[in-house]
C-alpha positions as CSV (number, residue, x, y, z in Angstrom):
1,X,-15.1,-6.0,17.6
2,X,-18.9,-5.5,17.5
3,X,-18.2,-2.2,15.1
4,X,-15.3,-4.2,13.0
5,X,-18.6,-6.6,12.4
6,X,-20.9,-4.1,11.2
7,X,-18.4,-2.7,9.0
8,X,-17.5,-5.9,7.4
9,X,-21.1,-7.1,6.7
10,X,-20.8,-6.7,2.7
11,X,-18.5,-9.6,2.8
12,X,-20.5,-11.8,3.7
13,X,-22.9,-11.1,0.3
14,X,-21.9,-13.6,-2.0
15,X,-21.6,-11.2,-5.1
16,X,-19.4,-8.6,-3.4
17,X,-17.2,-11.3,-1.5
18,X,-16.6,-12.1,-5.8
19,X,-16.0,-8.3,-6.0
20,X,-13.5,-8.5,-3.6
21,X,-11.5,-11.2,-4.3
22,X,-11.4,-10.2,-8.1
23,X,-9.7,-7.2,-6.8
24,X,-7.4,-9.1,-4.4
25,X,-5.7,-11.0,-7.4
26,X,-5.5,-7.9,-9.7
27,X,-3.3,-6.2,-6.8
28,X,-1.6,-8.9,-6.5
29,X,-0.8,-9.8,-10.3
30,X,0.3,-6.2,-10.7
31,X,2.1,-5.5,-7.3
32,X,2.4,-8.6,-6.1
33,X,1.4,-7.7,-2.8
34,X,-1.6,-10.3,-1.2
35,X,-4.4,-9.1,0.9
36,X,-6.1,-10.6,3.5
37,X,-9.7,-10.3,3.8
38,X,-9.3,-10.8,7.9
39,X,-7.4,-7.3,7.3
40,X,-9.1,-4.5,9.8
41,X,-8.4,-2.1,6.8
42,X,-9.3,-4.3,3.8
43,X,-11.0,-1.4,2.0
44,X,-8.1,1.1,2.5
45,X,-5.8,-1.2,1.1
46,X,-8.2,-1.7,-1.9
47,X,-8.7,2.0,-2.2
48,X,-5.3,2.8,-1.9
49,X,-3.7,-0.2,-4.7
50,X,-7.3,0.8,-6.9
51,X,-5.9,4.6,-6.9
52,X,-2.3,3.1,-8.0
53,X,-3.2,1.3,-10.6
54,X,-2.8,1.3,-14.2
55,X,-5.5,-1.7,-15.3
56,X,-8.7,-1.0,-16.2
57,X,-9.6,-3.7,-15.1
58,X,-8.9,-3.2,-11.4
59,X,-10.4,0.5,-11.6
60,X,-13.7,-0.8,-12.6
61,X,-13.9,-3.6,-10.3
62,X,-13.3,-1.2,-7.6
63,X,-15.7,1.1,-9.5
64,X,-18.3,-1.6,-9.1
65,X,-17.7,-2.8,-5.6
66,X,-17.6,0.8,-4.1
67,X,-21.4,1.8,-5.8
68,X,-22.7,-1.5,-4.4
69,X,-21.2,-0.9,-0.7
70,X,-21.2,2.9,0.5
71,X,-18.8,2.6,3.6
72,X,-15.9,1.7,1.2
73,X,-16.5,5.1,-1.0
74,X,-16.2,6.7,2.3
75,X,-12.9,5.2,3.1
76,X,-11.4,7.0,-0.3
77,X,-12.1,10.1,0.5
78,X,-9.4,10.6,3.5
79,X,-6.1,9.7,2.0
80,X,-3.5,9.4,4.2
81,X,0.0,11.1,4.2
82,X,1.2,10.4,0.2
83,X,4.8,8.3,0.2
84,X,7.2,8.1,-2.8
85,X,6.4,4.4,-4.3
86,X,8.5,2.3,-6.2
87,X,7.0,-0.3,-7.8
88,X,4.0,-0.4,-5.7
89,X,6.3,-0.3,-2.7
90,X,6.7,3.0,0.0
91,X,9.8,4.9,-0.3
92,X,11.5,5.7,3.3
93,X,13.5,8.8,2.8
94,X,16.5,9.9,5.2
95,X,18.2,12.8,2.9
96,X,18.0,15.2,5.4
97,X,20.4,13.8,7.7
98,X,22.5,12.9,5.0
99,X,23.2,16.6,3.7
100,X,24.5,18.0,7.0
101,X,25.2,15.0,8.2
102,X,29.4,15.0,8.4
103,X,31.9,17.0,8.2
104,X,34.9,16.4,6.2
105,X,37.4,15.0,8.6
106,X,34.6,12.2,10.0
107,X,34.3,11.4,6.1
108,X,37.8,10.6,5.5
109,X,38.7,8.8,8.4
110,X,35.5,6.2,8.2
111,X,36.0,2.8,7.6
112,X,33.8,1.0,5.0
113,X,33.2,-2.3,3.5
114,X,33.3,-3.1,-0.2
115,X,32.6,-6.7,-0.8
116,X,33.3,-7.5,2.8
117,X,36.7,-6.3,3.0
118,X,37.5,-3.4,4.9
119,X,38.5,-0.3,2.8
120,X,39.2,3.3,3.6
């Protein structure tokens, strides 16, 4: 906790807490997705939406807030594994089980449902 603290001491600067929650509603205008500043990876998430975006706006705020407060410029540099997005939304892929998935027989005698009746 103690280390969660120190990391989180720009937000209690009254100018960068502005920073911050300028970026907040710019995410969430243009992805629609809200952040919470009690988040334990506040700065990721703003790096991460900051990298997505297509405002200017949102770029320079981000711009501004991550020359005034050095650990955030450090969280930037380490992206995580990249994920398809769709509409500012992750992607979850499962085409490899579906190409070898089953044979031909399984295929034609499984049941599905179309419109809640059974069909097939």
């Amino acid at each position: 906790m103690n280390s969660l603290t120190s990391e989180r001491n720009w937000l209690f600067d009254p100018s960068l807490l502005k920073l911050a929650y300028q970026c907040r509603r710019l995410i969430q205008s243009e992805f629609g997705v809200k952040l919470h500043l009690d988040e334990a990876d506040l700065g990721q998430h703003l790096a991460d939406y900051a990298g997505k975006t297509r405002s200017r706006d949102l770029a320079h705020t981000w711009e501004t807030l991550k020359q005034k407060v050095p650990e955030l410029s450090a969280m930037e540099e380490d992206p995580g594994p990249t994920l398809r997005m769709y509409r500012g939304q992750p992607i979850f892929e499962d085409r490899g089980e579906r190409k070898g998935g089953d044979s031909g027989e399984e295929a034609r005698n499984r049941k599905m449902v179309y419109r809640g009746q059974m069909v097939g």
